[in-house]
N, C-alpha and C positions, 0 to 999 in steps of 0.2 A: 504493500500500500504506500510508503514514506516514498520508498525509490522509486514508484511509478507518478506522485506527486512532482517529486525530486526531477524530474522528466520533464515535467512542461514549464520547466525554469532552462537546464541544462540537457539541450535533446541529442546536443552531440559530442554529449562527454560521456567516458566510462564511468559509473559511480560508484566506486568501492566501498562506500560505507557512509550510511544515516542513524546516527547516535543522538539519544537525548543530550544536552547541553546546558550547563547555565544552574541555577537553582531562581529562577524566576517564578512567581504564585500565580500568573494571572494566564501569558499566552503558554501552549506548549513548543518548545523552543527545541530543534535538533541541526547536530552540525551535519554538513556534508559534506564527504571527500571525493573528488573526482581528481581526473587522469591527465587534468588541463594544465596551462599554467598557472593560471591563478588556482591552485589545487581548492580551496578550502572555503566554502558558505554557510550560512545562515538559513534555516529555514523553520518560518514558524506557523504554527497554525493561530488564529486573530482568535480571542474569545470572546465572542458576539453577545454572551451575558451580561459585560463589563462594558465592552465598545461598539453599540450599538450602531454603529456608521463605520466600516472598516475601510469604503469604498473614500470618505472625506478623511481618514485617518492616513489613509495612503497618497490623498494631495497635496493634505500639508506638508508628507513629507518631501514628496514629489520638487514643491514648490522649495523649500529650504533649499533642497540637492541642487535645483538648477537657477539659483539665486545668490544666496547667502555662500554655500559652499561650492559654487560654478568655479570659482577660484581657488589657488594657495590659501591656508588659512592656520589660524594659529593651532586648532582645535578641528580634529574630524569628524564626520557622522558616517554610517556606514550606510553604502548606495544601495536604492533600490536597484533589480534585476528581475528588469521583463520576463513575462512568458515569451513561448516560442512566438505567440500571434502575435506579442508586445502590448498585453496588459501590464499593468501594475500587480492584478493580484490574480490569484487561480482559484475559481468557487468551487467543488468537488461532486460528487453526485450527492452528499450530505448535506447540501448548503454550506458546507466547510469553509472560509475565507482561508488560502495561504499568501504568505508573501516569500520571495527569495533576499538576501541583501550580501553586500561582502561582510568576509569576516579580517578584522582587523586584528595582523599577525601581533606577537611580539609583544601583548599586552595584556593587563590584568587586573581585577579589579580588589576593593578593599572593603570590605564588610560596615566594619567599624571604624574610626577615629580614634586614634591610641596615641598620636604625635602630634605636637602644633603645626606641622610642613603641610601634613595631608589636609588641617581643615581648613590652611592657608589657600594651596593649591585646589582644595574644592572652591572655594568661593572664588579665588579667581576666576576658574573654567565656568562655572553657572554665569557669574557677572557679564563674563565674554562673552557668551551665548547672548544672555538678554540685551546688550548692548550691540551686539550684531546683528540682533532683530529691530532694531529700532526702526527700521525704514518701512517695516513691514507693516500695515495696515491692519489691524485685530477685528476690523468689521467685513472683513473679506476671507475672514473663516470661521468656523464653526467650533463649539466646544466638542473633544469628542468624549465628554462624559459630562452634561447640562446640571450648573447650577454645581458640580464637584466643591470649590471651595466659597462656595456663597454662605456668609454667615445665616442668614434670615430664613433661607432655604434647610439650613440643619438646625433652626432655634425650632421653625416652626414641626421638624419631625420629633424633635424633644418635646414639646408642646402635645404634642399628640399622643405621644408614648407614657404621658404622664397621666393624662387624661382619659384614656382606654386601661393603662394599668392591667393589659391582658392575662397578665402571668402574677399579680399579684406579688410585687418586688417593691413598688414604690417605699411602701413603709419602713423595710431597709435602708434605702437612701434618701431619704428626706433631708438630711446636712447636703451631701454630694448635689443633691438639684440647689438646695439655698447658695451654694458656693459659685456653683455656674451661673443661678439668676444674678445674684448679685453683681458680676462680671460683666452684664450681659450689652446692659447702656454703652459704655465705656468703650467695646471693642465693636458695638450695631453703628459708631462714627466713621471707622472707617468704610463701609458700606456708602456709607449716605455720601462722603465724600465722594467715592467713585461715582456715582449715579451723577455727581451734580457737577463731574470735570474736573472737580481739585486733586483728586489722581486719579491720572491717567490710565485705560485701558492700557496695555501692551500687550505683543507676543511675548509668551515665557513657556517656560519648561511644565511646572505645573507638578512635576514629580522630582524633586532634590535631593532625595537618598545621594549619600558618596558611591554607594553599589552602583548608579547610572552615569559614573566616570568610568575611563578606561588609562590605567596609567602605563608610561614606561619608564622606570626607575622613580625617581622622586618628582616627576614632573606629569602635569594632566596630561592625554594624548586625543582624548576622543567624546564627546556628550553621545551616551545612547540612550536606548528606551525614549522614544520619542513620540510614541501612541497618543499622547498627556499633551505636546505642545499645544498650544492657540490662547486663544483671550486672556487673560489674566491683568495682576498688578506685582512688581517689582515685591511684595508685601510676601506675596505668595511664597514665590521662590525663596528668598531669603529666611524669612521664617520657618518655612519648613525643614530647610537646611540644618537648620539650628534646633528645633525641636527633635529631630533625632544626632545630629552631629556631636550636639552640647549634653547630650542625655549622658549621667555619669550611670546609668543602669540601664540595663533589657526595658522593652515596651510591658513587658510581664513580670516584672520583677516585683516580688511579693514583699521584698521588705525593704519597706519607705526609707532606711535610715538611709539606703545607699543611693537613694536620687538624689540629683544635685544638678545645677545648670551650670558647668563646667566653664568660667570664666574666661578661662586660657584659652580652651578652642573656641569660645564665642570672639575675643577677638581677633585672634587668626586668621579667622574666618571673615570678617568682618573687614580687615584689610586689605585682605583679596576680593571681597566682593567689592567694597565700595571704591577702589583702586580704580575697577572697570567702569561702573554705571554711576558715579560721580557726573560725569559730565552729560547725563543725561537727563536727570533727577529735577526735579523743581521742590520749592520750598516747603512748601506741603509736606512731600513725600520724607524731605529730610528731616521734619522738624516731629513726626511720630513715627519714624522707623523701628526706631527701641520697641515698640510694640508689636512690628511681626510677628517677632518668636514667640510671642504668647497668644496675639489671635490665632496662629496656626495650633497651638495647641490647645487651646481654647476647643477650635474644633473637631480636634482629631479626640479629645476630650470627651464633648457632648456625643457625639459618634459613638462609640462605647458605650454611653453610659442610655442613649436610646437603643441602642442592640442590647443591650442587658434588660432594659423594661419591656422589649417586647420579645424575649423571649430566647435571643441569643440566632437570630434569620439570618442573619449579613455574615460578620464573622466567623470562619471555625474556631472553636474552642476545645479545649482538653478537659477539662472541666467546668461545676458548674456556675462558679463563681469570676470564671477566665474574665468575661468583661469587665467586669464589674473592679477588678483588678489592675487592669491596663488604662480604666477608669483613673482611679487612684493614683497610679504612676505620674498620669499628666496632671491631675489637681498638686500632686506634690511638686512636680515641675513649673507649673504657674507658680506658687508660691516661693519655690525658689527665684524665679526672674524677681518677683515681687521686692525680694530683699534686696537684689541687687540693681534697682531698676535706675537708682542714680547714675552709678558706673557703669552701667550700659548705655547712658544716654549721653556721659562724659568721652566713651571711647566712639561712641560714630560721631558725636562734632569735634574731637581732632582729628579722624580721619575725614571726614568733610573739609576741615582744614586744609587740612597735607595735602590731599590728591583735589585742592580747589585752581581754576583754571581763570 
């Protein structure tokens, strides 16, 4: 089945070998070895449960490839690779969506954050990206997962999960929901800002794990996982970054003592990022930045903590308390930015400073 796939990508290569690849949770991802010169691809099958438009997930990409990366560039993506007809994607007798792309030799990726270089080198690489998208128009594509980081859009599923109470949990967390209401005004401004122009739409990544860098020695080499690009804010990216980059624990780490918002990589991080998209930024955006990291986790937050009230549908879990948990992790992590929220807002206006033009 894989190497008959494998076929209407590469119809006049020998293929030796179609191997799972990767530890990615979403698409199912296998390399392919053939007999070419460029011996070695990519081939994935698109999960239509998650990206419900596979065919606009493949023009964004389309579009970067023959725009942004048409040229030499500091940082690579890996190319799409027509069917034999010369689609972008090959739909299966299953309704299956595949895509082919290169694979990029010589490189590797890194889980976690353990050194200040890597969260340096992440924020740079993300920064570069977003700032190389700048020319690109965000109303001339599509989200391809609608409403993903819209605060009001995940308040109003907590709103509702609290309110059905299907599974009989609320009474449990009665503090955890006060901690997020409370919360709630505070980070529903930046919403209202975007809506009303004081920050700007952009293209962005939309997914900033370090796992979607691809390094070679101590230096970035490549942005992938690129399903996620389109609409966003400068907010997104960075924050997200930082809500797993700066997490001194597991997303499921059961004992609070050892979460913490890891200072060091937050400005690292923050060096590199703002190094790049400095010179893009308006006042706005610089003057409540200190708050990405915690709107992102704010959300990723509530997330949880509505899959735990209605019953555990979204996330898999090992147990029965797994959300509820990973819940916890991020209220712990808010309250740590919380303490630190001075020196977080002293280290992006010196570097708004430094890297000022």
């Amino acid at each position: 089945m894989l190497e008959i796939i494998a076929k209407q990508f590469f119809p006049y290569s020998i293929i030796s070998d179609v191997k799972p690849f990767g530890n990615g949770h979403i698409n199912n991802t296998y390399k392919v070895i053939t007999n070419g010169e460029e011996a070695e691809f990519i081939l994935q099958r698109i999960n239509t449960d998650v990206f419900k438009n596979p065919q606009e997930i493949a023009k964004t990409h389309l579009h970067l490839q023959d725009t942004i990366f048409k040229s030499k560039q500091d940082l690579v993506i890996a190319k799409l690779i027509p069917t034999s007809t010369g689609e972008n994607l090959y739909i299966d007798s299953e309704d299956g969506f595949w895509r082919a792309t290169s694979f990029i030799n010589d490189s590797y990726t890194i889980e976690v954050v353990e050194e200040p270089w890597q969260a340096y080198e992440a924020g740079n690489a993300f920064g570069w990206f977003a700032k190389a998208c700048r020319k690109l128009n965000p109303a001339d594509f599509e989200e391809s997962i609608k409403d993903f980081h819209r605060l009001s859009f995940r308040i109003g599923q907590l709103d509702e999960a609290i309110e059905n109470d299907k599974v009989n949990r609320l009474n449990k967390v009665i503090s955890v929901v006060d901690f997020f209401k409370d919360r709630q005004h505070e980070l529903s401004m930046i919403e209202t800002w975007v809506d009303e122009g004081e920050v700007p739409l952009r293209m962005v990544h939309n997914d900033t794990k370090i796992n979607n860098l691809l390094f070679r020695g101590k230096k970035t080499a490549a942005v992938i996982d690129l399903d996620t690009v389109g609409p966003g804010i400068l907010y997104y990216d960075y924050g997200d970054a930082l809500r797993t980059s700066a997490n001194t624990a597991s997303e499921d780490e059961k004992d609070l003592d050892k979460v913490e918002f890891h200072m060091g990589f937050f400005e690292e991080y923050t060096k590199g990022y703002l190094q790049q998209v400095k010179s893009i930024m308006n006042t706005k955006e610089e003057k409540y930045f200190h708050l990405a990291p915690k709107l992102m986790t704010y959300i990723i937050g509530i997330r949880f903590l509505t899959d735990y009230l209605h019953g555990d549908v979204y996330y898999k879990t090992a147990y029965e308390e797994h959300n509820l948990v990973r819940c916890e992790v991020q209220k712990k992590l808010i309250e740590s930015m919380e303490t630190k929220q001075d020196r977080m807002k002293q280290i992006i206006e010196d570097c708004i400073k430094t890297y000022a033009f």
